[in-house]
DRENDO-647384 format. One record per residue (C-alpha): residue number from 1; y, z, x. Coordinates in Angstrom, 2 decimals, decimal comma. Layout:
<segus>
SEGU resi      yy      zz      xx
SEGU  NUM       Y       Z       X
...
</segus>
This chain:
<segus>
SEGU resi      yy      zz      xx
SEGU    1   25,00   71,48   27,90
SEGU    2   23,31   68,58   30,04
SEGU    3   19,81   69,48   29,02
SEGU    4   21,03   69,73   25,13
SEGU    5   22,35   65,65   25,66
SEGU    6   19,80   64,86   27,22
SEGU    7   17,35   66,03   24,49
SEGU    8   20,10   64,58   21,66
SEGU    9   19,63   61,11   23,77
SEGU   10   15,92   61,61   23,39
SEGU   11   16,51   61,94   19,64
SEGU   12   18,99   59,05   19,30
SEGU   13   16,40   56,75   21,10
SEGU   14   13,20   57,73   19,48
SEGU   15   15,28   57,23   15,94
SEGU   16   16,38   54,36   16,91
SEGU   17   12,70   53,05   17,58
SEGU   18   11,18   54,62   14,49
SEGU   19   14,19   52,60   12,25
SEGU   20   13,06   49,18   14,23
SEGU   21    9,55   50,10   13,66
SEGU   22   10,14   50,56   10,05
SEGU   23   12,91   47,49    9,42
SEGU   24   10,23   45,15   11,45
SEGU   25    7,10   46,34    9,02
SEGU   26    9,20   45,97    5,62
SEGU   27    9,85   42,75    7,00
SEGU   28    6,64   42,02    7,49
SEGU   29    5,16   43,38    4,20
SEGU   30    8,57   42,32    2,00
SEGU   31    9,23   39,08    0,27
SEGU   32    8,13   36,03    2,34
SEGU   33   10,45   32,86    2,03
SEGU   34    9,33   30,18   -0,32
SEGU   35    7,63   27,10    2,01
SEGU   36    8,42   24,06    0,76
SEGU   37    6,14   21,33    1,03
SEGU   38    7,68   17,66    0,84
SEGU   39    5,07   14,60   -0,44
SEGU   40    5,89   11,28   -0,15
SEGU   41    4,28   10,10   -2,89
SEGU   42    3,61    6,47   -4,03
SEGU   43    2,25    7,69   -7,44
SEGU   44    6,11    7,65   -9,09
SEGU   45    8,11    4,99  -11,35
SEGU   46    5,79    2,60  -12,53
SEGU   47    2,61    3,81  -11,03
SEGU   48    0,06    4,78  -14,01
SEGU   49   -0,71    8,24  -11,72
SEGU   50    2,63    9,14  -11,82
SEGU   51    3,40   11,60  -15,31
SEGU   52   -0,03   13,06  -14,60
SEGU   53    0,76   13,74  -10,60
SEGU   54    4,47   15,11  -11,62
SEGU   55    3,41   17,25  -14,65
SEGU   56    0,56   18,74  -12,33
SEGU   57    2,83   19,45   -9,41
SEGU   58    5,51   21,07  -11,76
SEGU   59    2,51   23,34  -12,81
SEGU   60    1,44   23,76   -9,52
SEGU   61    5,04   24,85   -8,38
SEGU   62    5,34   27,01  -12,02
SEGU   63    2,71   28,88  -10,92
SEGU   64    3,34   29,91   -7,08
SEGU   65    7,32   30,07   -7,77
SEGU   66    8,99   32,07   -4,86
SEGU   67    5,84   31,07   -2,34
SEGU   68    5,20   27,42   -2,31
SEGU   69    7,31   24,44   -3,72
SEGU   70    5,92   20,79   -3,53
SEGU   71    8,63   18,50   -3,82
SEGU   72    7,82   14,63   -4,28
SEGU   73    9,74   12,23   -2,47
SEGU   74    9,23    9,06   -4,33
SEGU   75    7,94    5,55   -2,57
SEGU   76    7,93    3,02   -5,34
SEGU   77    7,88    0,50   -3,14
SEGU   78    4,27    0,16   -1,73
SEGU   79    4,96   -2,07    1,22
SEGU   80    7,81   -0,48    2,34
SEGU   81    6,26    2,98    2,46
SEGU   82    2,80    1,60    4,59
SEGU   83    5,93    0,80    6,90
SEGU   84    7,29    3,83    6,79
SEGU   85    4,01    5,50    7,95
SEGU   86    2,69    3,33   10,96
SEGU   87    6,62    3,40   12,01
SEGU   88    6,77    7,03   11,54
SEGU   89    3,27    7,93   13,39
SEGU   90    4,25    5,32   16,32
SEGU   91    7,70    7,50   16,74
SEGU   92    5,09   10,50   17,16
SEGU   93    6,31   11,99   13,83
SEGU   94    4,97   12,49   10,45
SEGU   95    6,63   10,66    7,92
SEGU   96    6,25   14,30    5,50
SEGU   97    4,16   17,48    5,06
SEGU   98    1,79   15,38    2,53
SEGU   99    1,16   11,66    2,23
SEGU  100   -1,14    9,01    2,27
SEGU  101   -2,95    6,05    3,85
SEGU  102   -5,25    3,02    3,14
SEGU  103   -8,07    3,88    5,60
SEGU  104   -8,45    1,02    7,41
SEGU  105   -9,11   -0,14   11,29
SEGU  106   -5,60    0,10   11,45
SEGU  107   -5,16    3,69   10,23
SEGU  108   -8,08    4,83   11,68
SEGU  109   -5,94    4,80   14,73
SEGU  110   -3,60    7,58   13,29
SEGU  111   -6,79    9,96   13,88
SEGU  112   -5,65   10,21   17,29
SEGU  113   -2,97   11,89   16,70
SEGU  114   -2,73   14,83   17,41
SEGU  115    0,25   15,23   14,26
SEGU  116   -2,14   15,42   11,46
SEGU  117   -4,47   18,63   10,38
SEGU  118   -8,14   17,98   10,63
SEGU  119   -9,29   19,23    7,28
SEGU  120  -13,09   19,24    8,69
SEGU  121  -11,56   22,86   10,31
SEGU  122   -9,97   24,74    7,11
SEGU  123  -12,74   22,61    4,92
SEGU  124  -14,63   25,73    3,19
SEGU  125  -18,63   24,37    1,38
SEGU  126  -17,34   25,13   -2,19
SEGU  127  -14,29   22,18   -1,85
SEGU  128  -16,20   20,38    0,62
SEGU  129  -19,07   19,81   -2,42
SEGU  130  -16,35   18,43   -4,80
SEGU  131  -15,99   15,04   -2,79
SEGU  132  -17,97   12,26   -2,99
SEGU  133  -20,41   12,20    0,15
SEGU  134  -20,18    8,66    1,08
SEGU  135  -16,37    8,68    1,00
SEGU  136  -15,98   11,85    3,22
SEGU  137  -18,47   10,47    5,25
SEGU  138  -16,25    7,29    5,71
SEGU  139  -13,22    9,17    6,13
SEGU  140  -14,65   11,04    9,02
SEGU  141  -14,30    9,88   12,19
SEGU  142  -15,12   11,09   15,62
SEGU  143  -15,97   14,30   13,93
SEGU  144  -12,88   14,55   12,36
SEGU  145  -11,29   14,48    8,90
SEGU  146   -8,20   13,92    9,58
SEGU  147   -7,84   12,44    5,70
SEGU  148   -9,33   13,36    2,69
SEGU  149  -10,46   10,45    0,54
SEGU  150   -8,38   10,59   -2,62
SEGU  151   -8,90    7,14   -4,98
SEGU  152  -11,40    4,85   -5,10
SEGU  153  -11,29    1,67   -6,40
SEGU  154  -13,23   -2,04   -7,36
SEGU  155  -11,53   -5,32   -7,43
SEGU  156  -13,04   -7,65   -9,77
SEGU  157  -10,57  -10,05  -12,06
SEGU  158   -9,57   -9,54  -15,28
SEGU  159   -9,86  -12,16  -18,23
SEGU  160   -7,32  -12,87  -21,07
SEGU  161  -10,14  -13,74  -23,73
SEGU  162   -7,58  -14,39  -26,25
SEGU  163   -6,38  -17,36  -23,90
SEGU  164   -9,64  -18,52  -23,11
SEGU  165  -10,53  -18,74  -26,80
SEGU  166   -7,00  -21,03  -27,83
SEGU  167   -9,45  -23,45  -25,46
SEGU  168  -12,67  -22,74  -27,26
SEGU  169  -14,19  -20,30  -24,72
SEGU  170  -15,27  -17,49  -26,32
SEGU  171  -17,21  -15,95  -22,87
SEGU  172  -16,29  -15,36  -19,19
SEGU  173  -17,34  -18,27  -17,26
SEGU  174  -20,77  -17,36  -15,10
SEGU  175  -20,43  -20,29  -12,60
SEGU  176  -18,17  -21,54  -10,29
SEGU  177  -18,53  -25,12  -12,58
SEGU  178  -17,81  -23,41  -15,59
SEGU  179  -14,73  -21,73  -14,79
SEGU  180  -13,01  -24,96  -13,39
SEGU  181  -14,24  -26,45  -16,19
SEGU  182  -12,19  -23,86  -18,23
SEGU  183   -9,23  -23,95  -15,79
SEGU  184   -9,20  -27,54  -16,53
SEGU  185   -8,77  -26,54  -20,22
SEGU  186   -6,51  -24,07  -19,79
SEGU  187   -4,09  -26,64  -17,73
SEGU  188   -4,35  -28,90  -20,06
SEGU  189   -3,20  -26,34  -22,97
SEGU  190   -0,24  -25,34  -21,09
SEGU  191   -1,29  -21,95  -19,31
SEGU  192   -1,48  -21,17  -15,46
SEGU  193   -5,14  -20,35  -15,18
SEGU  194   -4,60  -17,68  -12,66
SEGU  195   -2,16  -15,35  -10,75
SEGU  196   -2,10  -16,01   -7,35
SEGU  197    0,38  -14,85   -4,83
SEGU  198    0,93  -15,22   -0,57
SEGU  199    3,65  -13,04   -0,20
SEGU  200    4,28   -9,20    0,71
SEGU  201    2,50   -7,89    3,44
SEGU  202   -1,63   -8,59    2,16
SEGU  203   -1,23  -11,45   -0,04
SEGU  204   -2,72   -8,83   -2,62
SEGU  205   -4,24  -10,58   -5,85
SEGU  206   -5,39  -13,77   -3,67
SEGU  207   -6,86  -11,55   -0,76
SEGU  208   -8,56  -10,28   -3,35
SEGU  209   -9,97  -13,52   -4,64
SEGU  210  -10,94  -14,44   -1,10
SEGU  211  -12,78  -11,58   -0,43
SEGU  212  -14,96  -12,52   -3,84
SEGU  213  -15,29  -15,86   -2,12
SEGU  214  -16,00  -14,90    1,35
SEGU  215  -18,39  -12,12    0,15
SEGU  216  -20,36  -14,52   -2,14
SEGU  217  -20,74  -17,05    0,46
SEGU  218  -21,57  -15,01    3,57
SEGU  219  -23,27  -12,35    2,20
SEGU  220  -22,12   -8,25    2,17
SEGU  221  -21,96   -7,91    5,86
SEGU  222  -19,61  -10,95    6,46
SEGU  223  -16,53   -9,26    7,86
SEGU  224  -19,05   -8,27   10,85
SEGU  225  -18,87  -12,06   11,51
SEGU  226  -16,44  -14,30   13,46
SEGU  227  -13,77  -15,65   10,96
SEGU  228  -14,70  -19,16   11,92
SEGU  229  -17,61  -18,38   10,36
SEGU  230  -18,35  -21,11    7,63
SEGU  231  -18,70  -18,60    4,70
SEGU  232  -14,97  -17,69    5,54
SEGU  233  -13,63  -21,59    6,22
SEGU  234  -15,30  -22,56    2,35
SEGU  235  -13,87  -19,62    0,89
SEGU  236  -10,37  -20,37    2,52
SEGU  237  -10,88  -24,19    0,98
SEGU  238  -11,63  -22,68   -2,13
SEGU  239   -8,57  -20,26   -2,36
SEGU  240   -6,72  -23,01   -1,41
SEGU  241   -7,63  -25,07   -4,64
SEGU  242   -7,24  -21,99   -6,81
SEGU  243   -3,67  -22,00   -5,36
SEGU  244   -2,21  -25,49   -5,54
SEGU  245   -4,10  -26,65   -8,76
SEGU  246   -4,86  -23,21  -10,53
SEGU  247   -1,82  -21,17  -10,57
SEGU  248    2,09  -21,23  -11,26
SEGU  249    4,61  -23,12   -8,97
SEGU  250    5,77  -20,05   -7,25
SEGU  251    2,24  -18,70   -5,84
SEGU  252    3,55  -19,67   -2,37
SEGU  253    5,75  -16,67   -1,11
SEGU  254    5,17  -15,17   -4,75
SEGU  255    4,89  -11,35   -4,36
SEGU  256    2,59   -8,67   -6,20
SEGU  257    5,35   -7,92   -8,80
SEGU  258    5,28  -11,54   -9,63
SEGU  259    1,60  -12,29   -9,56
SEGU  260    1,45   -9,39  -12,24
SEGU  261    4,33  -10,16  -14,27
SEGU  262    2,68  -13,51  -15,06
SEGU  263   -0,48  -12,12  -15,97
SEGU  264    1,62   -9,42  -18,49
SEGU  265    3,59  -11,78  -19,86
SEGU  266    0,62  -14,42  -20,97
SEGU  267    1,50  -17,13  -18,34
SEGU  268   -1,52  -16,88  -16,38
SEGU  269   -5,26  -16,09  -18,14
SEGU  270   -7,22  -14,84  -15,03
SEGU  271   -5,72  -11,67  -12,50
SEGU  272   -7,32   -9,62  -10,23
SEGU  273   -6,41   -5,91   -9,41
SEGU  274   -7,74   -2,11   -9,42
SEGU  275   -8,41   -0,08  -11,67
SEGU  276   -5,62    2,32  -12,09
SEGU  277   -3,36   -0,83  -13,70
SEGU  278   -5,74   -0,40  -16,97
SEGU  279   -2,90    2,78  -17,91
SEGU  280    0,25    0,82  -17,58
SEGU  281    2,07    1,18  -20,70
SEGU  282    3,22   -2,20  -20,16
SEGU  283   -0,07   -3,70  -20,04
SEGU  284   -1,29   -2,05  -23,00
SEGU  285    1,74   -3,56  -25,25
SEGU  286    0,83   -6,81  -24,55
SEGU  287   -0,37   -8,99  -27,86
SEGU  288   -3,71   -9,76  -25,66
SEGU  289   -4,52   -5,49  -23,67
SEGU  290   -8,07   -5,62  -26,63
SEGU  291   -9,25   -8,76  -25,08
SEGU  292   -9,05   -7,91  -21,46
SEGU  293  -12,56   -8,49  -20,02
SEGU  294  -13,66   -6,94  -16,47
SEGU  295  -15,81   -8,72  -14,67
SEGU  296  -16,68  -10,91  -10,88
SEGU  297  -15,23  -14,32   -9,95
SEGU  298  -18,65  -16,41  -10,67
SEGU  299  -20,20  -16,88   -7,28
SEGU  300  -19,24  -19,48   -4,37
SEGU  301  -22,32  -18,82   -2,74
SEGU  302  -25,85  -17,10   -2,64
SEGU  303  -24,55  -13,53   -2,89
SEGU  304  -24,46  -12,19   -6,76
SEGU  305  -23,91   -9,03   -8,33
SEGU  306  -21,75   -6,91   -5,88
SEGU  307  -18,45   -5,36   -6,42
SEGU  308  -15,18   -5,07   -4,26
SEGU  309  -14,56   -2,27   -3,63
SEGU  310  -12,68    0,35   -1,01
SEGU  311  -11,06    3,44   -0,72
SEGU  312   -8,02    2,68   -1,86
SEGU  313   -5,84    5,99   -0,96
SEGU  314   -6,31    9,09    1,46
SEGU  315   -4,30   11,61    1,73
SEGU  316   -3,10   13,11    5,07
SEGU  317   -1,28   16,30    5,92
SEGU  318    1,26   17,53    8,71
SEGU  319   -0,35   19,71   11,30
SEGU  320    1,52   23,07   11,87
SEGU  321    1,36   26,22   13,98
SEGU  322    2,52   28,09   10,96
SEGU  323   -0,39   29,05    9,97
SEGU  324    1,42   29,84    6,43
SEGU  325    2,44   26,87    6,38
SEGU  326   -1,09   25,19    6,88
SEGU  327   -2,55   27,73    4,08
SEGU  328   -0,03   26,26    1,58
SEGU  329   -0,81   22,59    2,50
SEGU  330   -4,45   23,67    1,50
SEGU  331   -3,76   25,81   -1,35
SEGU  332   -1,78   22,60   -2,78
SEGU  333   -4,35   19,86   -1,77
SEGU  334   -6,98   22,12   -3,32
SEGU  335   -5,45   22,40   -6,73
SEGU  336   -4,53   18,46   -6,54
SEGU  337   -7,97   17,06   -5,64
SEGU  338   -9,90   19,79   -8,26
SEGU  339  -12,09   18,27  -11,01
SEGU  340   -9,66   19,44  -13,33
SEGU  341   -6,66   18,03  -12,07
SEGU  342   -8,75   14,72  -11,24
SEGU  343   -9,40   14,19  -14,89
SEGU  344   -6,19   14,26  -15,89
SEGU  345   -4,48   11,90  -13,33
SEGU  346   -8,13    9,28  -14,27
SEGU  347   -7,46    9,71  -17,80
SEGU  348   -3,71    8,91  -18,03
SEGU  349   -3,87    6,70  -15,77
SEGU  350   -7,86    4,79  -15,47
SEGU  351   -7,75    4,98  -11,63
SEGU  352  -10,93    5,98  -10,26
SEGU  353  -11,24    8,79   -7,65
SEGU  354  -13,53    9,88   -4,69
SEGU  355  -13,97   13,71   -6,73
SEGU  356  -16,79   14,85   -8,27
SEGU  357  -15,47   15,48  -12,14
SEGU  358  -17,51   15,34  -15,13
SEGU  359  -14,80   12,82  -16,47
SEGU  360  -15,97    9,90  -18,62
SEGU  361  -13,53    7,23  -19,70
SEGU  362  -13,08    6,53  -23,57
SEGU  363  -10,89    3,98  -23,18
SEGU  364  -12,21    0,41  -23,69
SEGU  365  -10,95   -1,35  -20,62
SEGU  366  -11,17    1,98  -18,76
SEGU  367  -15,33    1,99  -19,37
SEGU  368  -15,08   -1,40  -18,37
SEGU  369  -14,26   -0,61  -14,33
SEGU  370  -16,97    1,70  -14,64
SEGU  371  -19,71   -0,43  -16,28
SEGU  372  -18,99   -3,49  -13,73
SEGU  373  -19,49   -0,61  -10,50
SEGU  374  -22,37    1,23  -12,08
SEGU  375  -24,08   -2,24  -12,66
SEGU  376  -23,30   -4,06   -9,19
SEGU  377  -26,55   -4,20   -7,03
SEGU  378  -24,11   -4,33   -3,90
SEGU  379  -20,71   -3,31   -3,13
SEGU  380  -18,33   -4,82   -0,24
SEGU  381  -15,17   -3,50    1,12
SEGU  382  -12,28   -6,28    0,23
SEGU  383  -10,45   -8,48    3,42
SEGU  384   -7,71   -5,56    4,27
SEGU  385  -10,05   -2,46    3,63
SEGU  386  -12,45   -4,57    6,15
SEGU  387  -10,46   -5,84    8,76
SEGU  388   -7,02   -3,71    8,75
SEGU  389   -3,27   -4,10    8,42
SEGU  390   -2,61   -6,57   11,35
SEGU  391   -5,39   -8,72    9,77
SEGU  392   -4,45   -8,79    6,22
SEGU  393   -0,62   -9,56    7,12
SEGU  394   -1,44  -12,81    9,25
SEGU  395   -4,01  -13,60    6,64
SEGU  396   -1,01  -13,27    4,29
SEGU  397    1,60  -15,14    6,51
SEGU  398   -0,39  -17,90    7,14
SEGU  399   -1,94  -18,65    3,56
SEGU  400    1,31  -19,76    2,58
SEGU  401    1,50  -22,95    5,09
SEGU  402   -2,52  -23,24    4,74
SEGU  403   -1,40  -23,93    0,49
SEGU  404    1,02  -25,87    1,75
SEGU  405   -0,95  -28,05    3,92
SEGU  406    0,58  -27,32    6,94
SEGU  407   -2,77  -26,16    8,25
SEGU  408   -6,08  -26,94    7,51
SEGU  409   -8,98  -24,07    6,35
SEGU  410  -10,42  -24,51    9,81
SEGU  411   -7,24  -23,48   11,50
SEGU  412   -6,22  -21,12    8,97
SEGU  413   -9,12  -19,23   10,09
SEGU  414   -8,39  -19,27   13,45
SEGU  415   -5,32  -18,15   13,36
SEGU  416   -6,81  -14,83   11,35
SEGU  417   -9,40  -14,66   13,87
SEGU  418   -7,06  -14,00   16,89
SEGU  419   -5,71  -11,17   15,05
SEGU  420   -9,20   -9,25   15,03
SEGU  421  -10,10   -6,56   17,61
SEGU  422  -13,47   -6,64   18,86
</segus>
């Protein structure tokens, strides 16, 4: 009797084993649970990017139902979100699975981190080919790719012809002379001649006009220079003109909403932005979208025919041990950054991209962006792209009282310059 339970124990165990051996391997080979993959995404609401970027993640989410789900989280509200980010990396956690930065000295720091995947090791040749060189050249530092360069972008201003014309121009001005002789004009006939702005966090549309300014008068290379460098105190004079006599009453502490609302509603004649605010619908019903020209602010200085221009978003991933999890991050980014998907978002939206595609606009003010890069001899990076976050806000915060004569263009400088690491 003992030696028949013993061998019935034997049995009992060795059953037992073979039924965890087989529950642990249809486990393994069953159903795997869907990973979800949450993007916070500035490219919703307004943004031209965004019916393109939702209709391809819907597809994207059609097509790998029960494995991977991307699920936007929307940031409509630009500044807030670059908040977000450099508050979420300083906490030592990533503000989602997928989202993006301006590359700048001040996000270069986030490559340090040890939070975010390093694309340069899951990279295979066949995506690596579809990116622009120079841009994933720029966006790797150290060795590392810790972003992958998404949209591109030039900054040169953008002319209401049909104003110009109820003044008798019938051309965008090609010196500094001649376009304050038409801002003259244009003051006199009852229209702000430009849209400029000090508030949010980079003083957008007016950092961009410096940058023109500082770029023209000291040359391509002029944010390796002190900024109480000349070429930076003329161009902070100049701004400062452009403000005060050139603009509406609330261009102090006026923010980027603002600065374009004037432009879209006819108040101003001359704005300045990127390229992906060609596809806003609202632009495109205003009485004046046909006689939007695309061009540079006339040169301050001795430098001519360059172009602003930066990377204007890169987009950054969560690191993970889960190695399923880190295949769906690629899969995603993959499908998001192919040619195909690339055209779509450009042509919806006229943003230009870092991808190789074989995408050519057919839209009028769309061919525009792309006729004023392919034509510049030289091309800059703008004030923030240049110098960083930090920079660009005291730049911002301290325009407002240099406008307001608080402080002169000499000290306005100054006070930027402190706030540059060296």
């Amino acid at each position: 009797m003992k030696k028949r339970s013993k061998i019935l124990v034997v049995l009992l165990v060795m059953l037992s084993l073979t039924l965890s051996l087989f529950a642990q391997s249809q486990a393994e080979t069953g159903p795997q649970k869907e990973i979800e993959l949450r993007w916070a995404s500035i490219w919703v609401g307004n943004d031209s990017k965004a019916p393109a970027v939702e209709a391809l993640v819907a597809e994207f989410n059609a097509a790998n139902a029960g494995k991977i789900k991307v699920v936007i989280e929307p940031q409509p509200d630009y500044n807030a979100y670059e908040q977000k980010v450099r508050t979420s990396l300083a906490a030592n956690q990533a503000p989602a699975d997928i989202f993006t930065i301006k590359l700048n000295p001040t996000t270069e720091a986030f490559y340090q981190s040890k939070l975010l995947l390093d694309f340069a090791k899951v990279m295979d040749p066949q995506w690596k080919a579809t990116f622009d060189a120079g841009s994933l050249a720029q966006s790797t530092i150290g060795g590392e790719l810790k972003s992958l360069p998404m949209e591109t972008a030039i900054l040169p201003l953008w002319y209401n012809m049909d104003a110009f014309k109820t003044v008798g121009i019938t051309a965008v001005p090609k010196t500094m002379a001649e376009l304050f002789s038409a801002f003259d004009k244009l003051k006199r006939a009852g229209i702000a001649p430009s849209s400029q702005m000090t508030g949010d966090t980079n003083a957008w549309t007016s950092m961009i006009w410096f940058s023109h300014l500082a770029v023209s008068l000291g040359g391509v290379d002029v944010w390796e220079k002190s900024f109480t460098d000349p070429a930076f105190v003329e161009a902070a004079k100049l701004l400062k003109r452009f403000i005060t006599e050139y603009s509406t009453s609330d261009a102090v502490g006026l923010g980027a909403g603002g600065s374009g609302g004037h432009f879209l509603a006819g108040r101003t004649a001359v704005f300045s932005n990127g390229p992906w605010y060609a596809g806003r619908a609202d632009l495109a019903a205003t009485p004046f979208f046909n006689s939007i020209k695309i061009a540079g602010l006339p040169p301050a200085g001795s430098t001519t025919d360059f172009a602003i221009s930066r990377l204007q978003a890169n987009i950054c991933a969560a690191s993970s041990k889960d190695s399923a999890r880190e295949k769906a991050t690629v899969e995603f980014l993959k499908f998001l950054t192919s040619a195909k998907s690339i055209s779509r978002i450009a042509e919806s939206s006229g943003a230009m991209f870092a991808i190789k595609t074989d995408y050519l606009p057919t839209k009028a003010l769309q061919k525009q962006f792309y006729e004023v890069a392919n034509s510049a001899k030289a091309t800059a990076f703008d004030l923030e792209a240049a110098l960083g976050a930090e920079v660009t806000l005291e730049f911002g915060q301290q325009l407002g009282a240099l406008a307001l004569g608080r402080i002169t263009a000499e000290e306005f400088c100054a006070l930027v310059d402190r706030k540059i690491e060296r």
